[in-house]
Structures are given as structure tokens and as C-alpha cells.
C-alpha positions in Angstrom: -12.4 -2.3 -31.2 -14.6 -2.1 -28.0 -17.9 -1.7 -27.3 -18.8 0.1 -24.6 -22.4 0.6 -22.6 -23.1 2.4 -19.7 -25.3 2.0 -16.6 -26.4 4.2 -14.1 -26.7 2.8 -10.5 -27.4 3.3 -6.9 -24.7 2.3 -4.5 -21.1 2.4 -5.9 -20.0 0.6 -3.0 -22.4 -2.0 -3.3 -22.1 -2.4 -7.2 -18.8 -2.8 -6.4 -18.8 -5.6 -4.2 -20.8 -7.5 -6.2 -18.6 -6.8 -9.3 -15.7 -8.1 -6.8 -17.4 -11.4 -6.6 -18.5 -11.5 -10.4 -14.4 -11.1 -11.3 -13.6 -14.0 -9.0 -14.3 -16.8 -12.2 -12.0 -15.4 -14.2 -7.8 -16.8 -14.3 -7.2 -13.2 -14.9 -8.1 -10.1 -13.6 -7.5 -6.6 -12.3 -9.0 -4.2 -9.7 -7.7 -0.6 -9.5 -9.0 1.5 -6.9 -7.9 5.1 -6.0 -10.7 5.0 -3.0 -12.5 8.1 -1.9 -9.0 10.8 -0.9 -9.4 13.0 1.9 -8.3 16.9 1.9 -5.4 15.7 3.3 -4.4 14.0 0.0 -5.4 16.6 -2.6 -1.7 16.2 -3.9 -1.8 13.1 -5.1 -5.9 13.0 -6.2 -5.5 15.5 -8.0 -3.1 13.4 -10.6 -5.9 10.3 -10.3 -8.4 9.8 -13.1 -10.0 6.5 -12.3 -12.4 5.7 -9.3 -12.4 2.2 -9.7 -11.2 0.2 -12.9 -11.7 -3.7 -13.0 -10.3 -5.9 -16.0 -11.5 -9.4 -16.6 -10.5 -12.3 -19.3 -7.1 -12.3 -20.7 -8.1 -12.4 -24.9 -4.1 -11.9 -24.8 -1.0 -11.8 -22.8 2.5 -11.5 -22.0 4.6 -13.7 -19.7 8.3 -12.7 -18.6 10.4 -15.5 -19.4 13.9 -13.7 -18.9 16.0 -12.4 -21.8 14.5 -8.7 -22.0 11.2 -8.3 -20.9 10.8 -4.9 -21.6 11.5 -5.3 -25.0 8.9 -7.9 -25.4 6.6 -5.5 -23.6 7.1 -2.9 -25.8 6.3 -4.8 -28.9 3.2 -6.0 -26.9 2.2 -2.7 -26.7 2.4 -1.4 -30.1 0.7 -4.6 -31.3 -1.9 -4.6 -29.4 -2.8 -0.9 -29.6 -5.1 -1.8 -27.0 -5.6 -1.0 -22.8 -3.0 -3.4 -21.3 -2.7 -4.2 -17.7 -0.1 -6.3 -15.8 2.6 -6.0 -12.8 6.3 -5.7 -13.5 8.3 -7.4 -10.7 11.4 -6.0 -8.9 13.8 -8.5 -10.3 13.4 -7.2 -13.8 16.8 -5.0 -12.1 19.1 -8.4 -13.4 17.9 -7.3 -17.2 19.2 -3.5 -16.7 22.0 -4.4 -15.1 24.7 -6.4 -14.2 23.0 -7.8 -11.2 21.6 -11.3 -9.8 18.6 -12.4 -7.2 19.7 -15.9 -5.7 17.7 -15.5 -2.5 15.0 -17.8 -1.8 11.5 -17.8 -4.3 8.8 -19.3 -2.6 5.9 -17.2 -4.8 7.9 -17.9 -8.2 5.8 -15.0 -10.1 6.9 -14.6 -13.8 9.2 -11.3 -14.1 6.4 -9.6 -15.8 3.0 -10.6 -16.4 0.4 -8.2 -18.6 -3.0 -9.2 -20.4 -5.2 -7.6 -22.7 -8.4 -7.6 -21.0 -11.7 -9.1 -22.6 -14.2 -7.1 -20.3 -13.3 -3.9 -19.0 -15.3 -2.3 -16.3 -15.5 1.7 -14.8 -17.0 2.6 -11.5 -17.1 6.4 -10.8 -19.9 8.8 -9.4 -22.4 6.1 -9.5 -22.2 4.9 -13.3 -20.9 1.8 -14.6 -19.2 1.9 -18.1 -18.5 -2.0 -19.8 -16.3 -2.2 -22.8 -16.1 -5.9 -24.4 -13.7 -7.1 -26.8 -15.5 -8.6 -29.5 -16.1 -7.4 -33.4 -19.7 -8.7 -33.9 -22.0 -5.6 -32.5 -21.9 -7.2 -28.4 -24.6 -4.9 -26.8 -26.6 -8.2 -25.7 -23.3 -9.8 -24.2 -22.9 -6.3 -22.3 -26.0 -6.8 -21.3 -25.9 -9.7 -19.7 -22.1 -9.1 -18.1 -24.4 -5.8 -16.5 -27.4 -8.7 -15.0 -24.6 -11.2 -13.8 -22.9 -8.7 -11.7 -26.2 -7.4 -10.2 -27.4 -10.8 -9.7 -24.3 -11.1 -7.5 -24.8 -11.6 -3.7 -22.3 -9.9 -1.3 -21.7 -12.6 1.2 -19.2 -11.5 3.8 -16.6 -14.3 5.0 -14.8 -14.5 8.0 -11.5 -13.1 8.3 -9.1 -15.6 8.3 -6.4 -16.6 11.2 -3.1 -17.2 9.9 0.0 -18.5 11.5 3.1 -16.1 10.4 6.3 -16.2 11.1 9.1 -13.8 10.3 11.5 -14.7 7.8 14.2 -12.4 9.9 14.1 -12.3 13.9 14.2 -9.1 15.7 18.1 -9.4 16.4 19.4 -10.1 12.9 17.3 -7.5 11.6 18.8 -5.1 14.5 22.4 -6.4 13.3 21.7 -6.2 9.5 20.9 -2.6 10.5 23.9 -1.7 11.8 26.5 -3.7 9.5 24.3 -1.3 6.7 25.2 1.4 8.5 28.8 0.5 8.2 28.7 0.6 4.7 27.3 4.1 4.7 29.9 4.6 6.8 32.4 3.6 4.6 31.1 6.1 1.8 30.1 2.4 0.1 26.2 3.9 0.1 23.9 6.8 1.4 20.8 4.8 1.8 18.9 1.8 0.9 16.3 0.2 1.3 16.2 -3.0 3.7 13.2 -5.3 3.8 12.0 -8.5 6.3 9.5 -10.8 5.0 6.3 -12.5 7.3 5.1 -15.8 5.9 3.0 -18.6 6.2 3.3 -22.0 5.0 0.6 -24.8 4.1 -2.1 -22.0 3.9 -4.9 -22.2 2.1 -7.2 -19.1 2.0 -9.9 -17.2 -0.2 -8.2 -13.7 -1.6 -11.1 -12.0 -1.7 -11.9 -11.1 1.8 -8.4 -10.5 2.6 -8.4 -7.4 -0.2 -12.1 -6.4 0.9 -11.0 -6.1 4.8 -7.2 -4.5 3.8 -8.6 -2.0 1.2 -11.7 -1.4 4.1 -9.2 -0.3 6.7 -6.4 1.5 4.6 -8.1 3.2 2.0 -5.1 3.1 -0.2 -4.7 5.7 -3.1 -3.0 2.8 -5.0 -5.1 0.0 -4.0 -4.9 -3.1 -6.5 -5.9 -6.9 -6.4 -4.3 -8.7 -9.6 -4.8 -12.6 -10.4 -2.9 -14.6 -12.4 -4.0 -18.0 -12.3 -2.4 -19.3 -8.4 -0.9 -16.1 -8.0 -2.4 -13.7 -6.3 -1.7 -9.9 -5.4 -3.5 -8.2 -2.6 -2.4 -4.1 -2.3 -3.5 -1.3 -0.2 0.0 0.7 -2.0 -0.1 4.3 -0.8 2.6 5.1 -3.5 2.5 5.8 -7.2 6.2 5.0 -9.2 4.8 6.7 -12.4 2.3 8.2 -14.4 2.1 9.3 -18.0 -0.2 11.5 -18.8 -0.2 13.2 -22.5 3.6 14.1 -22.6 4.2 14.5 -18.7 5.4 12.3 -16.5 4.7 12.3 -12.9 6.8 10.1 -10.3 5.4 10.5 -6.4 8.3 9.2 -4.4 7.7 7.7 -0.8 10.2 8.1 1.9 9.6 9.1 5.8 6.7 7.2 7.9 5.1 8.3 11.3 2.2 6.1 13.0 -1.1 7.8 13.5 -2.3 9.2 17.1 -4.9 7.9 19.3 -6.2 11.6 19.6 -6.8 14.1 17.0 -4.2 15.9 19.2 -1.5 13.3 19.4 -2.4 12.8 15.5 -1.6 16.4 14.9 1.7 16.0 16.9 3.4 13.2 14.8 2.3 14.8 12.0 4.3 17.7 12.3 7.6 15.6 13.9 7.6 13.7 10.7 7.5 17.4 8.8 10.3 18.4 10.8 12.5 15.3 11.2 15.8 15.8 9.7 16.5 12.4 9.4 13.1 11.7 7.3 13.9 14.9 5.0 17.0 13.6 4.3 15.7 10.3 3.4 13.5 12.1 1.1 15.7 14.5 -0.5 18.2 11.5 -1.2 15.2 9.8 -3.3 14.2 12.6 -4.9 17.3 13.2 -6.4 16.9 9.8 -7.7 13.5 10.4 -9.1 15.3 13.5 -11.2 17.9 11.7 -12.4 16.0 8.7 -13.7 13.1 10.8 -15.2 15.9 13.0 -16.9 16.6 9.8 -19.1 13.3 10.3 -20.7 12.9 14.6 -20.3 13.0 17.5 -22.7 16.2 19.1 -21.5 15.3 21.4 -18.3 11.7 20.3 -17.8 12.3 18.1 -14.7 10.5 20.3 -11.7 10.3 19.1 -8.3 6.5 20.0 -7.7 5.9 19.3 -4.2 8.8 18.5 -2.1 8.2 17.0 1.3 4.3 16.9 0.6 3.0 15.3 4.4 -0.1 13.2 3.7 -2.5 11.3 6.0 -3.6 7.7 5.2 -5.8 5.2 8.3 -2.8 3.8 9.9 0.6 6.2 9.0 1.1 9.6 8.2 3.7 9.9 4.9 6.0 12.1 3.7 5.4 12.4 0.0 7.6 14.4 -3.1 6.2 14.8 -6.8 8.9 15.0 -9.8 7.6 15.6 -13.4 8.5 16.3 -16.5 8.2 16.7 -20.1 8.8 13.5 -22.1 10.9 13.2 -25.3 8.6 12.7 -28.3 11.1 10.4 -29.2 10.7 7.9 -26.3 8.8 5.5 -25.9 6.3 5.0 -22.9 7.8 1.4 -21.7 11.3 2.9 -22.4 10.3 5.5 -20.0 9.6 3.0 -16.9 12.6 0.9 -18.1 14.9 3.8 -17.4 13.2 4.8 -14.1 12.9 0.7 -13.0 13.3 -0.6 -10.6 12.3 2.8 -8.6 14.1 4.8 -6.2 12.3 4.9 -2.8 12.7 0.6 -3.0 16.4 0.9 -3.9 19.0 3.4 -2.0 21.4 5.7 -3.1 23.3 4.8 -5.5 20.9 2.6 -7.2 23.5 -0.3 -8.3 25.1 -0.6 -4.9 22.3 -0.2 -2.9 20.6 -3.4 -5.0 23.9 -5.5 -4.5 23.4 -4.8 -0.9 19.5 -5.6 -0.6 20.4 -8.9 -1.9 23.1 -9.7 0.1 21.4 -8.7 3.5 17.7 -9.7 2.7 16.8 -13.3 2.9 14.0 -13.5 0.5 13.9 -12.9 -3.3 11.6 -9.9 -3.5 9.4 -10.8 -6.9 6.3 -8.3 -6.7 7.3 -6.7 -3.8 8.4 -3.6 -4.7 7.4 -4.0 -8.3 5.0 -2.2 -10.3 1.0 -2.8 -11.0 -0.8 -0.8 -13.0 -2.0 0.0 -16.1 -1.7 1.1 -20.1 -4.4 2.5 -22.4 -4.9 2.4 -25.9 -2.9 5.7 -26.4 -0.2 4.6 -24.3 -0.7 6.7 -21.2 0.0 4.8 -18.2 -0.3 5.1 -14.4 1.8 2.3 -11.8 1.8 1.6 -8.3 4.7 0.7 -6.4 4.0 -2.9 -4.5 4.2 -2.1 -1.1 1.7 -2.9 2.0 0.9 -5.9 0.2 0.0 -9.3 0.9 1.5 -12.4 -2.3 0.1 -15.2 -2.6 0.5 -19.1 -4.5 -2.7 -20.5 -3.7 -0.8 -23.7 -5.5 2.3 -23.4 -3.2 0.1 -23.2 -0.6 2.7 -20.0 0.5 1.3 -16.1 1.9 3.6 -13.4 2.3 4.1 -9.8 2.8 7.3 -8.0 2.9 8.0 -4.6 4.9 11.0 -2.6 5.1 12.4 1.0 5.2 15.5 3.2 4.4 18.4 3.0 5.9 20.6 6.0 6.3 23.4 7.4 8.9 20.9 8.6 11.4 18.7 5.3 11.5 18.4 3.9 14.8 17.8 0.1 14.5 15.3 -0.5 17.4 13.3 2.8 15.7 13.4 1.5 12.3 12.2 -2.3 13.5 9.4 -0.2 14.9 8.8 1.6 12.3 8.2 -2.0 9.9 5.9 -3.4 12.6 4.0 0.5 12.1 3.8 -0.3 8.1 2.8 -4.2 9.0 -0.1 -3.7 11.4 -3.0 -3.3 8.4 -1.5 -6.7 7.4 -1.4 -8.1 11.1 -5.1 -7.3 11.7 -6.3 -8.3 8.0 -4.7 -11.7 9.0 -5.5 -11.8 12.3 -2.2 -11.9 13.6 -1.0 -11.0 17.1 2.1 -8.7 16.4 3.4 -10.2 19.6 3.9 -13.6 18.1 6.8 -11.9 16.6 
């Protein structure tokens, strides 16, 4: 059971910072922020329930070891009975399928990693609600979690500068392209998804004001920053992989990208190339049909509806070409069965799924972990909302090793020099969180 309190308070912003700082003692933790949406972004807030969720102390949890993960996760989550909240990692693919990731790990995150938090904390139109894990009445402990946080003092850091090199130079990416574009060619794929990876080695740096100055300038929808003893997750995700909510599922597909304007003019231009681009609507389209086909694994028969298709939505640095899919969900499935036949999802894969992963692992250089993962969350009555991990910085503070990972789909009308550019578009929040020159590249 959990007892909860709630607080009314001034600032949001400023209770949130300190309860930032507050979180930072604990091996485990959490933070969930949807940010304050824009009109432009009505389509996806209106699916979005929590303003700001943080979750502190792990009184339990679950590590992947290998084997099946899912499984174990779905045990977890009918023993528990409790809110759960943890990351799922891209290579979880080699459990569903006959698959293999021998690239290079340099973050070595577990395949899964979920907790059962001992403090739970809600931010949203300026009241703070604390639930505590405990049996013995707790309203003094609540208490005192409230006077700690408050008693917090926002101290701003400098940003850090960090050395990062690319994993991939400009002119195997531009060749990887290409041979890609062979195999769709070839009728081997439609699309997939091909990533490059930015490093840095030897680095030691503080998390926190790398997820305060990324979350500052993106404003992400999806926004996360997860801990895990060394390991460290730092997201400003503009895309949700799925939501269960009651008996609906909800899937919000990414695929098509245009950088912002310098004038509201120019702004308004790109926006409406990126409605009308062929090439990004078939992108999209391809995806989508993905997204229906996994969520039909999990669907009353003919409740899969394509709500929104080719939805354009305005974030700080990129304008986005968004698609909702939902359904009704089978009384007869279980919630983590439901991610487990979506997993890993489509707008981080290609077309067909299988292939396209083959491929991603022979032409990346870099296992892919968290990237392209999951992070998110599952309550008590086993609703559940996940990011997909992208626009996100990794990080083994005991490796000493940062990274983030950028990428983009790959079909018979991409031009390799456009969609190089188009990963240095989706890179810049990182560049300038890490003060990096993009020229260094």
C-alpha cells in the first residue's frame, strides 16, 4: 500500500529543480516529463496524463539477465501489483527472434532494467502529490521527503565541453547509404532504419545539468532522465512507442524530419515541404503499416484505426511528421505481452522488421543498448505509457564512456548527403548541450 500526501506550491518549475537535485542521492531513479505542449502538439497532449512524474529508491527490481526477459517482467508485474518503472533496451530483438547483436558495447546496460519505486512524486498545476512505500502510517516520513526537497538549493553548473568523435566518418556513412539502397533495390527491404554513433571516451561529467540544459532547449513531450547505479539515461524523446490506457492502445509512430526556420516565414515554409514530401510520406506510410500489423497481435478483430495519419508537429529544433494507430486490446492479453509483440518498434527498425534488423547490425558499428529502446512506465492497474529512446545522450559514469546515437530511414528516394544532414539536424540539441562544434565532425 502507499501513502500519499499532497502539497500545494508556488513555482512548478522551481519545485522542480529542487526535486531534481533532491533525486540525485538515490542509485535509482526516474523523471518523466511531458513539458508544457504547444497548440502545435494538441495530437499527442491530448493522450498525456502526467506533467511531471519522478520515482526515487528501488524497494524492488528487475535486471535482464538474457533468457526471456519479458517473461520475467511479466511475472514482476503481476507480483508486484504495484507502479513499476524501467527501460527496455533494443536488443531484447535476439529474445523474439532468431537474431544476434555482436557489435561493439561500450555502455553494457542490462537488457531490461525496471524498479518498484519507494517514493513516488507528481508535479502538475502547481501541487505536489508523494506516495511512500511503507506499511506503518508514514505521514511524518512524507513530511519530511516534502522539507528535504524544499530545503534544496538550485545551483546551476556550467555546461560541460566534451571531446566527441563520430563512431562513423562522413564517407562510410555516405557509402553505407548507398550499399542500403542496393538492397532495397534488390527487393531485399523497403526501408530501415540506419544509425551513427558520437562518443567520448575518458569523460567524466555530472548528468544532471546535461538533462536540465537538453530538456531546457527541446522541450520534449517524452522527456526522461533514468539512473541505474553508473548508468545513466538523458532523453529529450519527441516520440511515444505505446500507451495503454484502459483497453486502448495508442502507438504514435515517428518518421519524416525538417529543421526549423530562422523566420517565422521560413519556419512556415519547411513546415509545409515536410507535409508535402513524397519521400517523407512514404516513409511514414511504410511505418504505419507496421504499427497496424504489430498492434493487430494484441486487437479485438477490426478495432485497429489509423487516427491521425501524417499528423505535422512542431518541437524547438525540428518540425516532425507524426501518425497515431490505436486499438482495442484483447481482454485476454496481457499488457507486457502487448509491448512484446509490438518490440522492438517500427519507426527504429525498417520494413520488414526481421531483415531490416539483420541489416542494422551488419551496417552499424555500435551495439545499440537503450537507443532505440523503450523508457517509461507501469501503474498498479497495469496501464502503461513508453517513450522510444531517441535524442538521447548514455552514459557509464564507471566506463568513463558518453554517447548518443542518431539516425534515420532509409528508403529508395534517400539521398545520402540529405540524409547525413538530416542526422547532424536531429544531433544539434546534443551538440550544443555538450558544447560541441558540429564542425569537428
Amino acid at each position: 500500500m502507499r501513502k500519499v500526501k499532497t502539497y500545494p506550491i508556488g513555482s512548478s518549475e522551481k519545485v522542480k529543480r529542487k526535486i531534481l537535485r533532491w533525486a540525485q542521492k538515490f542509485e535509482q531513479f526516474s523523471v518523466l516529463e511531458s513539458n508544457t505542449l504547444s497548440p502545435s502538439r494538441v495530437g499527442l497532449d491530448k493522450y498525456s496524463c502526467l506533467e511531471c512524474i519522478v520515482a526515487v529508491g528501488a524497494h524492488s527490481e528487475l535486471i535482464g539477465v538474457g533468457g526471456d526477459d519479458f517473461e520475467s517482467l511479466k511475472s514482476y508485474v503481476d507480483k508486484t501489483g504495484d507502479w513499476l518503472f524501467g527501460y527496455l533496451t533494443y536488443d531484447l530483438k535476439n529474445q523474439l527472434e532468431d537474431l544476434k547483436s555482436e557489435n561493439a558495447d561500450f555502455l553494457k546496460f542490462p537488457t531490461l532494467h525496471f524498479f518498484q519505486p519507494e517514493i513516488i512524486i507528481e508535479l502538475s498545476n502547481e501541487v505536489l502529490k508523494i506516495s511512500y512505500l511503507e506499511d506503518a502510517d508514514n505521514t511524518e516520513h512524507i513530511d519530511k521527503v516534502f522539507e528535504e526537497i524544499l530545503d534544496c538549493e538550485i545551483t546551476k553548473e556550467k555546461p560541460p565541453f566534451i571531446e566527441v568523435k563520430s563512431r562513423l566518418v562522413k564517407e562510410d556513412y555516405l557509402q553505407s547509404v548507398n550499399k542500403l539502397k542496393g538492397h532495397i533495390s534488390y527487393g531485399d527491404i523497403y526501408e530501415v532504419n540506419f544509425c551513427q554513433e558520437f562518443y567520448s571516451t575518458n569523460v567524466q561529467v555530472a548528468p544532471l545539468p546535461i538533462y536540465e540544459r537538453l530538456n531546457d532547449i527541446s522541450k520534449a513531450p517524452f522527456a526522461s532522465f533514468y539512473r541505474n547505479g553508473a548508468q545513466y539515461l538523458v532523453s529529450a524523446s519527441p516520440e511515444r512507442f505505446m500507451k495503454k490506457k484502459g483497453n486502448i492502445l495508442i502507438s504514435q509512430p515517428i518518421k519524416g524530419t525538417k529543421r526549423r526556420g530562422a523566420s517565422a516565414e521560413l519556419d512556415s515554409v519547411y513546415k509545409e515541404e515536410l507535409a508535402k514530401s513524397k519521400k517523407e510520406r512514404s516513409e511514414n506510410v511504410m511505418i504505419v503499416d507496421i504499427v497496424r500489423n504489430d498492434l493487430a497481435k494484441s486487437a479485438v478483430t477490426g478495432s485497429v484505426e489509423v487516427e491521425d495519419l501524417f499528423g505535422i508537429y512542431t518541437f524547438e529544433q525540428v518540425h516532425q511528421m507524426i501518425s497515431t494507430v490505436k486499438c482495442v486490446c484483447r481482454d485476454d492479453v496481457h499488457p507486457i505481452d502487448a509491448i512484446k509483440a509490438a518490440f522492438p518498434m517500427g519507426s527504429m527498425t525498417g520494413a520488414p522488421k526481421i531483415r531490416a534488423m539483420q541489416l542494422i547490425e551488419e551496417y552499424e558499428s555500435t551495439k545499440r543498448g537503450l537507443y532505440s529502446g523503450a523508457v517509461g512506465y507501469i501503474t498498479p492497474n497495469k496501464d502503461f505509457d513508453f517513450n522510444v529512446v531517441i535524442r538521447s545522450i548514455l552514459y557509464n559514469s564507471e566506463a568513463a564512456y558518453l554517447s548518443f546515437i542518431v539516425g534515420g530511414a532509409i528508403t529508395d528516394m534517400a539521398e545520402a548527403e540529405a540524409e547525413y544532414d538530416e542526422c547532424m539536424v536531429k544531433a544539434r540539441a546534443m551538440f550544443d548541450v555538450l558544447n560541441v562544434n558540429e564542425a569537428v565532425h
